[in-house]
C-alpha positions as CSV (number, residue, x, y, z in Angstrom):
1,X,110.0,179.4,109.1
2,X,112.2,182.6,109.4
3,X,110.6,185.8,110.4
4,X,107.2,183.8,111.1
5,X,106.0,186.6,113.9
6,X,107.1,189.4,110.8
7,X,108.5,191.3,113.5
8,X,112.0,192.5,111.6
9,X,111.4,194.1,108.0
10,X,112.2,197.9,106.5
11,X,109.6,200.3,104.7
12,X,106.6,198.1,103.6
13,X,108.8,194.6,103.2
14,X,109.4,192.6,106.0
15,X,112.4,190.2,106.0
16,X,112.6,186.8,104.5
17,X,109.2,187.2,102.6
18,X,108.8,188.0,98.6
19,X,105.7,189.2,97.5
20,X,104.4,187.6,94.6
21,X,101.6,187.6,91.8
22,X,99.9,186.3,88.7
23,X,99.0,189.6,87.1
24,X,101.7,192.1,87.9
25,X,100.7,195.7,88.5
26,X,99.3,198.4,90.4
27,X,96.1,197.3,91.5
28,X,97.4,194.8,93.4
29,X,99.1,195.5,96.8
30,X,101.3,194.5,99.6
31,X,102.2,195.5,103.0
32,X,104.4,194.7,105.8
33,X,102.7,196.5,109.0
34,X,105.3,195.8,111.8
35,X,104.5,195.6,115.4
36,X,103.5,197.8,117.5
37,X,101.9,198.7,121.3
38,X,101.8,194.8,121.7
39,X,100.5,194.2,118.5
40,X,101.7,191.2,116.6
41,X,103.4,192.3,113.1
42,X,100.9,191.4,110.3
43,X,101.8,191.3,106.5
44,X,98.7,192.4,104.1
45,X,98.0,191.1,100.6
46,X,95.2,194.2,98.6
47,X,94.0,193.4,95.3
48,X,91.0,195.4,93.3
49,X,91.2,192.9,90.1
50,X,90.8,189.1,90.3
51,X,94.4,187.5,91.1
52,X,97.2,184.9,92.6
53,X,98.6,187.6,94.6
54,X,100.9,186.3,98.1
55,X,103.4,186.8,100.3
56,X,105.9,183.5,99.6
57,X,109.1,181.9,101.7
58,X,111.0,179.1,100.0
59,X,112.2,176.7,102.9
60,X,113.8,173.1,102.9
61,X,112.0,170.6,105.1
62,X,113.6,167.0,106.4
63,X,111.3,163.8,106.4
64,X,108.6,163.7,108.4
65,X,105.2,165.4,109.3
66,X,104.6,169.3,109.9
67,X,101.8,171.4,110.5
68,X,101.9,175.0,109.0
69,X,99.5,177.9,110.1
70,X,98.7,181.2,110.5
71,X,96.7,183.4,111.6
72,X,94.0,185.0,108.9
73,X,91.6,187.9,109.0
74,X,89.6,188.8,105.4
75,X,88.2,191.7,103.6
76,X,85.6,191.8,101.3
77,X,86.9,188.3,99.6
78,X,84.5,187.6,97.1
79,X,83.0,184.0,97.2
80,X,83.0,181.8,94.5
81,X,87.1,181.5,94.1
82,X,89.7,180.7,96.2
83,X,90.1,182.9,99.2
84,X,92.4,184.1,101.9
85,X,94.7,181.1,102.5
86,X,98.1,179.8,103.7
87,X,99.2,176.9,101.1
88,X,101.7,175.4,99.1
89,X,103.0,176.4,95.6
90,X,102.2,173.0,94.9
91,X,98.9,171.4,93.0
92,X,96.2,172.0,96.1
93,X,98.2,172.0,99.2
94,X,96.7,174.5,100.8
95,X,94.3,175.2,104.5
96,X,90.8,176.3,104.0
97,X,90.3,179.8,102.8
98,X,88.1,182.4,104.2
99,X,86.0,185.0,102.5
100,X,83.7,188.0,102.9
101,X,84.4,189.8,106.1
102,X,86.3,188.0,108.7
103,X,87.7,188.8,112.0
104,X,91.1,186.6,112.9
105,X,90.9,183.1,112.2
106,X,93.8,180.4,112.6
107,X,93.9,177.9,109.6
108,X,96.3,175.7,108.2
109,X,97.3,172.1,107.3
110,X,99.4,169.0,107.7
111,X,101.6,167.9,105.0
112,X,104.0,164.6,104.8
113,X,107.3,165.3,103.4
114,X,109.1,161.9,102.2
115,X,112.3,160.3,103.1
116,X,114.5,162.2,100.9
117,X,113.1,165.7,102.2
118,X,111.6,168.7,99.9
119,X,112.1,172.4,99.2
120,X,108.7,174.0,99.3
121,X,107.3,177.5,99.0
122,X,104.9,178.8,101.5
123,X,102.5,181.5,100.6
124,X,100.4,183.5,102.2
125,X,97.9,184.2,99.7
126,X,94.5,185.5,97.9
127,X,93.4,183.6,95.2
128,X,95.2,180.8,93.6
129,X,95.8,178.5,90.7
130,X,93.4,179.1,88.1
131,X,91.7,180.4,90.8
132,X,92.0,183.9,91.1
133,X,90.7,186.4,93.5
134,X,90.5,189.6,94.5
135,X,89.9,191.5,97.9
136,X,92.0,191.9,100.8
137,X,93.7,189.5,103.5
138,X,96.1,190.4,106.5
139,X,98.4,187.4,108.1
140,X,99.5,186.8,111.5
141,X,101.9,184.5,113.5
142,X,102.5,182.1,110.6
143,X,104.5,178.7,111.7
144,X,105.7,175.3,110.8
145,X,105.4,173.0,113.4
146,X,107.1,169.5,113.3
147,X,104.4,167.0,114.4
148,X,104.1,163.1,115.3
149,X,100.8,162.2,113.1
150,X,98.1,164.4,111.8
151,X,95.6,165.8,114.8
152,X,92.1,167.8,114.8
153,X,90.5,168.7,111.5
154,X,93.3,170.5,109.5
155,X,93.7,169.3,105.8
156,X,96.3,166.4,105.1
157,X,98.6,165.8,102.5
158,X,100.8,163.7,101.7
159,X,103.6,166.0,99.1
160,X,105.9,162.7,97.4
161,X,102.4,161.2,96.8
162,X,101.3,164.3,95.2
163,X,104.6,165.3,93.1
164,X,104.8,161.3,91.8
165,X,101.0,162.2,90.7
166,X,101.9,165.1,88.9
167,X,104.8,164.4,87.3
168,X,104.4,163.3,83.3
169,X,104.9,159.5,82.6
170,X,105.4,157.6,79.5
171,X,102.0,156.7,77.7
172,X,102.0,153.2,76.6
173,X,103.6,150.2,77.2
174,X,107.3,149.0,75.8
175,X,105.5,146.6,73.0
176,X,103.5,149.5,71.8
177,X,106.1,151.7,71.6
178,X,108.4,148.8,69.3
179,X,105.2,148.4,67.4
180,X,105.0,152.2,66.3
181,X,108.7,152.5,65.6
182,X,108.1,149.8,63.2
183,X,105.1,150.9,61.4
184,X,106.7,154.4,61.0
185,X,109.4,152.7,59.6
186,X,107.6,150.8,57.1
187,X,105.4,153.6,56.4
188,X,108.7,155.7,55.8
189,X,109.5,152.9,53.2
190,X,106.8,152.5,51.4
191,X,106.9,156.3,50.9
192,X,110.3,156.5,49.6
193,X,109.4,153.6,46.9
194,X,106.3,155.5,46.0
195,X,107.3,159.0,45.7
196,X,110.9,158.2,44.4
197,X,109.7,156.0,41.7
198,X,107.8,159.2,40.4
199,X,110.9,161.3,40.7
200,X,112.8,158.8,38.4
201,X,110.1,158.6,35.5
202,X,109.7,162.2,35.2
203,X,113.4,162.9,35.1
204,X,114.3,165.5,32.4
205,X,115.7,163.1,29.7
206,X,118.8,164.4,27.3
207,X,118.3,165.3,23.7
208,X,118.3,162.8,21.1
209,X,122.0,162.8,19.5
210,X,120.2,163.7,15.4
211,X,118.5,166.8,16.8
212,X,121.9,167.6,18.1
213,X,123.1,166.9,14.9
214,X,120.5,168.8,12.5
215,X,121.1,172.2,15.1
216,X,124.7,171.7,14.3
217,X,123.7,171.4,10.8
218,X,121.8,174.8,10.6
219,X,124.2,176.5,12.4
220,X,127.0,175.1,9.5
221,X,124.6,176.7,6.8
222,X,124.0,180.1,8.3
223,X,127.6,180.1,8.6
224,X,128.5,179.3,5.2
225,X,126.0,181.7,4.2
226,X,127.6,184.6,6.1
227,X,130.7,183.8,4.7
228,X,130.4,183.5,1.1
């Protein structure tokens, strides 16, 4: 994780971080507080409304196992909805999440990445999906530690299992799908014998040729008449 100690920034951002939300706007806040007197840098997340508001870092992992962390101290988090947390953008992935008034706590989680590796986004959050949240959370010493197997009582997640789970699949099997082509085809059919047969029978049909005949007729007269 770059900039993991959030010891290099400028003004309020630190570097390699993005600060992210649900709901956009001024109630919702975000500082980088760099270090200082021996004092780890800290990056803050402040929200007065109920939000998905984080600090985020998009980072490519290799196969393996990894144990991501940080260091958390809350602020009047209400309880009830997801709290101060370090997680994944991804459905769940996240530690456990403090509320209330905290003093520093370290949390995190373990997480499986498959053979083929993954891009993920860490965040460093308040709130979360359909879960939002307001209050205030601070972050310390965030890391991503390569690890052998799972150890201590840290959630654990396995992300290819969790990305196959999520992603849409067909509904059906192949004979079902064959069998509805077939009856929409049929159906389609049916509909065109039906509804065209109607459009034939109430055709317009042309003029009999004698009433063509008897107009022609008047009009001969009138003439004649206009003539003489």
């Amino acid at each position: 994780m770059l900039n993991g100690n959030f010891a290099k920034g400028s003004g309020t951002s630190p570097d390699d971080w993005r600060s992210q939300a649900w709901n956009n706007g001024p109630d919702t806040q975000y500082q980088w507080i760099a270090p200082i007197a021996g004092h780890l840098g800290q990056l803050e997340v402040s929200s007065r409304v109920a939000n998905d508001a984080r600090w985020a870092q998009s980072i490519a992992l290799t196969a393996g196992w990894y144990h991501i962390a940080t260091d958390v101290r809350a602020v009047n988090v209400p309880d009830g909805k997801t709290g101060a947390n370090i997680s994944l953008l991804e459905d769940g992935v996240m530690s456990r999440d403090l509320h209330g008034l905290t003093g520093w706590q370290r949390v995190g989680f373990y997480v499986k990445v498959g053979s083929h590796g993954a891009d993920v986004e860490v965040a460093l959050r308040v709130g979360g999906f359909s879960n939002l949240n307001s209050g205030t959370a601070f972050f310390r010493n965030a890391r991503i530690t390569r690890v052998q197997a799972p150890v201590g009582v840290d959630p654990v997640f396995d992300l290819a299992a969790i990305r196959k789970a999520s992603a849409s699949a067909p509904i059906g099997q192949p004979w079902t799908l064959a069998a509805t082509f077939i009856l929409l085809t049929i159906a389609a059919y049916l509909g065109w014998r039906i509804y065209g047969g109607a459009m034939i029978e109430v055709t317009p049909v042309s003029p009999p040729a004698n009433a063509t005949m008897r107009t022609g007729g008047k009009r001969r007269k009138r003439k004649q008449r206009f003539n003489g």
